[in-house]
N, C-alpha and C positions, 0 to 999 in steps of 0.2 A: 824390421817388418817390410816386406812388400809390398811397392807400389805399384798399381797395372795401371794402365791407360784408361780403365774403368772400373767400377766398386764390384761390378756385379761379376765377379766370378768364383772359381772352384778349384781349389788347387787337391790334384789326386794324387799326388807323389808318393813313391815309397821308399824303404830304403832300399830297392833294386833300382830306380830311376825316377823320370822328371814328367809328370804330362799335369797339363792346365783344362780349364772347360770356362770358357767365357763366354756370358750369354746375353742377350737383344733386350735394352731394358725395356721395351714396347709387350712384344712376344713371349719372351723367354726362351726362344730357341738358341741351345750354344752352337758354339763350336769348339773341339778337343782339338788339341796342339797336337803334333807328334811325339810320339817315345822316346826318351832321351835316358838312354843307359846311366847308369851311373858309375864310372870308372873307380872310384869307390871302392862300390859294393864289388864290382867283379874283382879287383884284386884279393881283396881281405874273402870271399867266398868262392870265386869261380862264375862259372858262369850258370850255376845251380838256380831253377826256379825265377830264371830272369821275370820277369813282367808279366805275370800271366795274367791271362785275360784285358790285357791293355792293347793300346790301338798303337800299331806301327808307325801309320802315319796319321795326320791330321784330319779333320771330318770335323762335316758340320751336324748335330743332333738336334732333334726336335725335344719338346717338356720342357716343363718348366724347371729353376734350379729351386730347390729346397730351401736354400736358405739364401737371399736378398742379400748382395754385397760380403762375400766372405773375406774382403780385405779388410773389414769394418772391425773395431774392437775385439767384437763377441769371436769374430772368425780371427784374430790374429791371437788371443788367447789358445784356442782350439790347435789351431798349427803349432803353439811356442808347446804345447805339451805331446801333440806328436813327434817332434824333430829336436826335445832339447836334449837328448841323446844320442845325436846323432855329430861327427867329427867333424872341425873347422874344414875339411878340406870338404865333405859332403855337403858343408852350409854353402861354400863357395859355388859348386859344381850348382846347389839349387838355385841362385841367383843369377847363373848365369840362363840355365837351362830355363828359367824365367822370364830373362828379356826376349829369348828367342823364339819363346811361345809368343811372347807379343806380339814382338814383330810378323811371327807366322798369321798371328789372327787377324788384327790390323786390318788383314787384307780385304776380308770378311765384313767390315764395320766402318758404318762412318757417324761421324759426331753433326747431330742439331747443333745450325748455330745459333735458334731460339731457345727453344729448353734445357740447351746441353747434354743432354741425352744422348749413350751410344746406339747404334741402331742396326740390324740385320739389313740387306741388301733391299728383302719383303718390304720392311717400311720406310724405307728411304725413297722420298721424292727427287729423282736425281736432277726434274726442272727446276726447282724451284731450293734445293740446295738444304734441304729443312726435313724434318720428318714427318711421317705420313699423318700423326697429330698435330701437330702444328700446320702444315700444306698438305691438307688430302688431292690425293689425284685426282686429279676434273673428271674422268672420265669412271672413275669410280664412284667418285661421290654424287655424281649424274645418275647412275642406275640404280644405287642405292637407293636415291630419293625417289627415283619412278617407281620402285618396287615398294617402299614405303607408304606413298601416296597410292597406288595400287591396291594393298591391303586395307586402306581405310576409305577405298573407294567400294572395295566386296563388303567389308562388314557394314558399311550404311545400308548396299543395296539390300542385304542379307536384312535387317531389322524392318526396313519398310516391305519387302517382299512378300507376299500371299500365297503360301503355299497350302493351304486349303478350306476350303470353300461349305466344307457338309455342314449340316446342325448337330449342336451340343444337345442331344435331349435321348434319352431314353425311353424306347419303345418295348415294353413288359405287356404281354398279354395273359389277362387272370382267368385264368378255367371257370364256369359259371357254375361247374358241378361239385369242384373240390374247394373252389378257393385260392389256390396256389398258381405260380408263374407257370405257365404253360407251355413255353416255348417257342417255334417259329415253325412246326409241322401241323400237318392237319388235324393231328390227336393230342390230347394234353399227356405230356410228359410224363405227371403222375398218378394219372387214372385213366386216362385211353378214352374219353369223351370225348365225341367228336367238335373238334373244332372251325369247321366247316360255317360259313355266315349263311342265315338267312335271308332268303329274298323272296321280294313283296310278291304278291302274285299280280299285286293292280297296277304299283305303278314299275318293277323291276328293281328296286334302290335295294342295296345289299344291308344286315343288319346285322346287330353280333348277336349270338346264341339267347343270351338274357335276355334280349329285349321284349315287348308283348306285343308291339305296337309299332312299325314300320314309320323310322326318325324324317321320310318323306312325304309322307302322307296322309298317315296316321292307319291307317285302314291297318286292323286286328291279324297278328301275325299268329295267332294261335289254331284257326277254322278257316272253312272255306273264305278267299275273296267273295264281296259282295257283290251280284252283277248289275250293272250299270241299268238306270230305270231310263224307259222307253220314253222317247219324246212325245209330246203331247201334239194336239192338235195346233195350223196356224191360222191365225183371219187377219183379216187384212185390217191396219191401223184407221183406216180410212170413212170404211162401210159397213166392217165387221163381217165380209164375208168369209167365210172358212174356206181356207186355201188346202192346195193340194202340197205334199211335201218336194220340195225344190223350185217353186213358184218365187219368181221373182217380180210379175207384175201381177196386179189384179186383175182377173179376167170381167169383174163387173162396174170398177169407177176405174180403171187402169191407174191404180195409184204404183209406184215400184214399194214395194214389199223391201 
């Protein structure tokens, strides 16, 4: 069985040749070794349908691997039944073409000395010698937390904020001729009486169509306004003389009126 440097990889070989895919146990981003013929396979076939679709050289991939640690049991089962077919000299070629993926990849990965964990370039803190879970970057986890406290600085301001001010109530006005809502024009919606307010003649105070009786001053909204009755005669508190209209003193005990 194969041991890599780390659990978490992918071994893609076939029996044309040798390529690995080792991947960031944080992220999951790999990186694929280079293509490693298999001397092999080209003698006993030629050089017929080499490697197709395989990567010449080494390269780093993004995604995630599928399956977590393919060096583990389940993934060493899986390999002993693709390759138990395959010729001592081909097993050899695959161990060798093994260590050199490693070493190729290596280059790519460094090991937490807290968690033990191998780690992409992305999450390795390379001040502090540790990965980026265990030693987040100052200058990361700085903005993080601004941008964090930020958002719980909008959603407070957002819950106490007043964004509007009008009344909850509805204003329905009833036709006095049909009965029904009438709308917001001058005639009812659905019978065409006018909806137009009444106004007093006495004192000007606007009233709605049903009413009899002017809601300011009572004076009868149905006939003529009343006209106003004439002022009477004045005398004076005094003497009792009968004064002239706009008489401010008395012209007989000079009393002021």
């Amino acid at each position: 069985m194969l041991k890599s440097f780390t659990r978490n990889y992918q071994d893609n070989s076939t029996e044309a040749g040798f390529q690995f895919t080792f991947y960031c146990d944080i992220c999951n981003d790999g990186f694929k070794s280079s293509f490693i013929e298999s001397e092999t396979y080209k003698k006993g076939k030629g050089l017929r349908g080499i490697a197709q679709g395989a990567s010449v050289v080494g390269s780093l991939i993004g995604g995630k691997a599928h399956n977590m640690g393919w060096g583990l049991a389940r993934g060493g089962d899986i390999l002993s039944e693709r390759f138990e077919n395959r010729s001592p000299e081909w097993q050899k070629e695959h161990e060798r073409a093994f260590e050199l993926a490693q070493n190729e990849a290596q280059q790519h990965f460094h090991r937490c000395h807290s968690c033990q964990k191998w780690v992409c370039d992305a999450d390795f803190n390379e001040d502090e010698g540790l990965c980026v879970q265990c030693a987040p970057r100052q200058e990361i986890y700085v903005a993080k937390a601004r941008a964090e406290a930020m958002k719980r600085n909008i959603d407070e301001a957002g819950q106490s904020a007043t964004v509007w001010k009008g009344e909850i109530e509805s204003k329905t006005t009833i036709c006095p001729v049909c009965g029904k809502p009438a709308g917001s024009g001058k005639f009812c919606n659905n019978c065409g009486a006018s909806m137009e307010l009444k106004v007093c003649p006495k004192c000007g105070a606007q009233n709605a169509q049903e009413v009899n009786f002017c809601n300011n001053c009572g004076t009868p909204l149905s006939g003529p306004a009343p006209e106003a009755a004439a002022p009477g005669p004045a005398f004076c508190p005094n003497c009792g003389k009968e004064l002239a209209p706009g008489t401010k003193f008395c012209g007989q005990c000079g009393t002021q009126v």
